[in-house]
N, C-alpha and C positions, 0 to 999 in steps of 0.2 A: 844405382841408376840402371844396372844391366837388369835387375830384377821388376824395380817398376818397368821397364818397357815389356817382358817378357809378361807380365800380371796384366798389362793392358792388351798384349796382341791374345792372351788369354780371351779376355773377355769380351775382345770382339769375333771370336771365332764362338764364342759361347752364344751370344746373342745372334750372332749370323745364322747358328745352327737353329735357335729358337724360332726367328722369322722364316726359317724352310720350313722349320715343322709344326708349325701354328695350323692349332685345328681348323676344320671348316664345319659350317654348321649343317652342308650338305652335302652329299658325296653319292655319284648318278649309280643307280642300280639297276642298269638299262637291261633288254626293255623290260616296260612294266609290265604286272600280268595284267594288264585290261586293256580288251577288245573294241576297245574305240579309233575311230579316225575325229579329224579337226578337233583335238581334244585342246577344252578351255577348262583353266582352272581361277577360281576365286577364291581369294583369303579374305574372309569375311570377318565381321568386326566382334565374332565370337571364339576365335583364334583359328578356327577351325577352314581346312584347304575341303574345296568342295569342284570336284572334275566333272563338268558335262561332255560330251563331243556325239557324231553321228555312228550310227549302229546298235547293234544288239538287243534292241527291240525293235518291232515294226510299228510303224503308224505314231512316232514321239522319242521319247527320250526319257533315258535312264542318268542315275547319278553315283559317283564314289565321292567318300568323307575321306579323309587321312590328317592326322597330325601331325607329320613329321615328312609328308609326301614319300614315303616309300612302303611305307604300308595303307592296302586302302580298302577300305569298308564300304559295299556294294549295298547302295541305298535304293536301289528297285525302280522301276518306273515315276519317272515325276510328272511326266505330263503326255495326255492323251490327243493324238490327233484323228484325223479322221471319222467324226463322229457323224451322225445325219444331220446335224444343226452345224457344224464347221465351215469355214471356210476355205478349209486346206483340205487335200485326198490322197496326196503320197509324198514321196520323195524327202522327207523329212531331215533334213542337215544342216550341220554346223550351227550348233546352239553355243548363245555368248550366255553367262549370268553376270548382271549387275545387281550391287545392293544400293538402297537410294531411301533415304529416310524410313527407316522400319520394313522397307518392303522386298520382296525379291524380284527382278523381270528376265524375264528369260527369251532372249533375241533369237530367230531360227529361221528357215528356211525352208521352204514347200512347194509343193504346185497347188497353184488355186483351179478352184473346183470352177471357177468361169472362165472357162474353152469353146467362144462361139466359135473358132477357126481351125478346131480340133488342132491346133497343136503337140508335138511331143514333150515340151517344155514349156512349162508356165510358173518358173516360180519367181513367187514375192516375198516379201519378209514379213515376221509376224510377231505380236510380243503377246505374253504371256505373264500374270503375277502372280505372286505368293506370300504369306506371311510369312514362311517359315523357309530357308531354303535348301529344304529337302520335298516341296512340295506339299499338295500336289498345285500345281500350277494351273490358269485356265485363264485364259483369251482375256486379252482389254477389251479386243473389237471382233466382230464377226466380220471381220475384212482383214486385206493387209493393212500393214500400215502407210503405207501408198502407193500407188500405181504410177511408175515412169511411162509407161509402154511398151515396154521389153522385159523379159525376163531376166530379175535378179537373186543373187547370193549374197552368203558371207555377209550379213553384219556385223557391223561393230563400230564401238561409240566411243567419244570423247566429252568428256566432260573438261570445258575451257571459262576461265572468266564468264560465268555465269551463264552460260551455253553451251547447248548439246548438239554433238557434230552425230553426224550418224555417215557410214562408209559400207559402200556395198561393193560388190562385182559383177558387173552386164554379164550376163552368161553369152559363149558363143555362138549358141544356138540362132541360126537369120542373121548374123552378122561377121558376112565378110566382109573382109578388108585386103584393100592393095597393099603390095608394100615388095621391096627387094624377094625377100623369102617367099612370095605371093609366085612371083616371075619363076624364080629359081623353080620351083617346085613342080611349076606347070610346062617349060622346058625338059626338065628332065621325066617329064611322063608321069608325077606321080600324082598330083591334087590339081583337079582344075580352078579350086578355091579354098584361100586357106580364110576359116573362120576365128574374131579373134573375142575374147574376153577383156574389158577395161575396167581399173578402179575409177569411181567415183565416189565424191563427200557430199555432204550438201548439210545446210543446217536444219536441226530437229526441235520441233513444238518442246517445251518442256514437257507437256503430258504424255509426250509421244504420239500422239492421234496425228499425226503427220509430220512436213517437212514445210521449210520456210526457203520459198527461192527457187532458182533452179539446180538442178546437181553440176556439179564441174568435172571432167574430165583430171584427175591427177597422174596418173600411171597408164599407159601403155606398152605393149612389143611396140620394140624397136623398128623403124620403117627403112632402113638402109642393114644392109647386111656387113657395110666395115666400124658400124654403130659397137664401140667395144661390150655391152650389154647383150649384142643379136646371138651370139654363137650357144650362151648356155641357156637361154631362155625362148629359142627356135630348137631342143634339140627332138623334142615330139615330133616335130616335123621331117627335121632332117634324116634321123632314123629312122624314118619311114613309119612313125609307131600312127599316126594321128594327123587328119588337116587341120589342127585347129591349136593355138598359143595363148596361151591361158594369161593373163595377170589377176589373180586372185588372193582368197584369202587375207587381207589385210589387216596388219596389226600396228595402232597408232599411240605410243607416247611422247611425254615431251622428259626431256634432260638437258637441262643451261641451259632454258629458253629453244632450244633447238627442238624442232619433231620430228620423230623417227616414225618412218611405216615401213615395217616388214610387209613382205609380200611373195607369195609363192608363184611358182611360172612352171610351165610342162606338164603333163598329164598326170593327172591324179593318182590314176592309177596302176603307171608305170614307174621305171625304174630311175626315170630321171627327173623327176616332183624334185625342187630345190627352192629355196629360199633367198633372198636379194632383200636390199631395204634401200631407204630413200630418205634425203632429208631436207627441211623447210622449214623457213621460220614464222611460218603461219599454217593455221591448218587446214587450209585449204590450197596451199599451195603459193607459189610452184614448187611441186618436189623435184629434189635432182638426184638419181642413181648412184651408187655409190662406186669407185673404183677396185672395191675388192668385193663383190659379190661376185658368184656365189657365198653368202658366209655358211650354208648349212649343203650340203649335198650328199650324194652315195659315196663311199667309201671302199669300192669292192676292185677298184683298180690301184688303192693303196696296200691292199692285202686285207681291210674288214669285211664285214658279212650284211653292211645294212644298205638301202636301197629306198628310193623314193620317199625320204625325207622332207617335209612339208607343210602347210599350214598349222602355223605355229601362232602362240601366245606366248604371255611374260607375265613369270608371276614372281614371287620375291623368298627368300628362303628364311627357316623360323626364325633366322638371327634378322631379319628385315633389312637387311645390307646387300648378301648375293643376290643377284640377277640369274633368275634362270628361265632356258630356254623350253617350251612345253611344243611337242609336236610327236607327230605320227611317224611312223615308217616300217620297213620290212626288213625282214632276215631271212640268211637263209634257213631259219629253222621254221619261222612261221612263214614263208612261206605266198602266201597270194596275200592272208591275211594283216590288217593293219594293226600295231599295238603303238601304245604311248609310250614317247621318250623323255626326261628330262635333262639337258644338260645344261651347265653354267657357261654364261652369257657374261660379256663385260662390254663396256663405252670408254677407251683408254682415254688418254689426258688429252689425245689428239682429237677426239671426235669421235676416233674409228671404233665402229661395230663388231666385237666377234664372238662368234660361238663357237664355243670348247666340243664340237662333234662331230658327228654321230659315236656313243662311246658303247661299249654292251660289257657286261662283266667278263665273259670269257668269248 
């Protein structure tokens, strides 16, 4: 008797050691060597992971291949903006790629070349197709793909019960807003106005040649300052870095029926770019903030090196089980410059959202 019990607590010390040390099919090699920000990744239905994001050329967009996501193959220019027949002329960011019956579209962001009010900001969204999805890619329409009246960013699309959502972000630019943080800021002498950036959804033509409806308000800053959301996603403002509170970069899936939107807040290009997400059980809303956002932010008062972590995607790992997190940030080695991160992401049994980072190998 004394020996079976001692063969069974055997054997669960065996198997317990087993489930510590069960492989994983991916393991973060941060950061990556590639020079992109808002980097989007697709796994396309030729197994192969294929990363776009803004940067590293001018006037369009460049692409990396990788099988395994940690090594990645620099596939050159895919798509030319800027041309004399375009409709776009600079500013060229945050490209989504979706595959969609045999095809590739590639979703972006630019200033359109009509500026009767010489504004500093004018951009719309734009799509682009491919057979192959390495390019090269070129325009559905010599337009955007629709005009709100204000300047937008960031798309990105859902594919729901036989419809396509499309989510952008109003850019700040012409649009202040009241709010607690508004007051606070102009009090203390710093911003006579703080301008703010909002997600919006709206439903999309299936061809894409436009939008059905009006767009809805889903996401905004927070308008009260003891709103438990206001402290890390006003801190552009409160450090004095910027007048303006960003809700951007938006990223929408669904899990149990539930829809999750990441979304990024504070300046892009500073140290406090972080990550929050929202959930709903429609996709268009109402989304409701989550209680432990930030899920992704800087690390450099825990003792790491990384900073302004931010507009992120979600793509799935070879074993097509792990959930990982795709997103930009800095270090202290690189410096001003942005590179890509991947870390592993989970949805535990409660709902709750999190992500395993910012992590870097040494």
């Amino acid at each position: 008797m004394y020996l079976k019990h001692v063969f069974i607590a055997i054997g669960i010390l065996l198997l317990v050691s087993c489930q510590q040390k069960a492989p994983v099919s991916f393991e973060p090699q941060n950061p990556l060597p590639v020079k992109l920000a808002d980097p989007y990744i697709l796994k396309a239905s030729d197994g192969l992971y294929y990363m776009v994001g803004t940067g590293e050329v001018k006037d369009g967009f460049k692409m990396y291949s990788s099988t395994d996501l940690n090594e990645w193959k620099d596939e050159g220019r895919i798509y030319q903006g800027n041309t004399g027949s375009s409709w776009n002329v600079a500013s060229f960011w945050a490209p989504e790629l979706y595959e969609r019956n045999g095809k590739f579209y590639l979703f972006y962001s630019a200033d359109w070349r009509e500026n009767p009010n010489n504004d500093l900001e004018t951009f719309r969204i734009g799509v682009a197709v491919s057979d192959s999805p390495t390019g090269p890619y070129a325009d559905m329409f010599n337009r955007p793909v629709f005009d709100p009246g204000y300047p937008i960013i960031d798309a990105n699309l859902l594919f729901e019960d036989g419809k396509v959502y499309l989510y952008y972000s109003r850019a700040c630019y012409k649009h202040p807003v009241e709010s607690e943080v508004a007051v606070w800021a102009r009090e203390k002498g710093m911003y006579d106005e703080i301008e703010e950036s909002w997600i919006y959804g709206v439903e999309m033509k299936p061809d894409f040649s436009g939008v059905i409806g009006e767009p809805q308000v889903l996401l905004r800053p927070p308008l009260t300052m003891d709103d438990q959301q206001a402290e890390w996603e006003s801190r552009s403002v409160t450090s004095g870095e910027v007048n303006r509170r960003w809700t951007e970069g938006s990223y929408i899936f669904k899990h149990n029926d539930i829809f999750y939107m990441m979304y990024s807040a504070n300046f892009y290009g500073g140290k406090n770019y972080a990550v929050g997400y929202a959930t709903s059980k429609s996709p268009l809303g109402l989304f409701t903030k989550a209680d432990n956002n930030p899920v992704l932010e800087k690390n450099v008062e825990k003792g790491g090196i990384v900073t302004g972590t931010g507009h992120n995607s979600v793509t799935v790992a070879p074993d097509g089980k792990q959930m990982l997190c795709v997103y930009h940030g800095r270090t202290s080695k690189t410096g001003d410059q942005r590179v890509v991160f991947i870390d592993l992401m989970e949805i535990r049994e409660d709902g709750i959202l999190v992500v395993h980072g910012p992590t870097t190998r040494d």
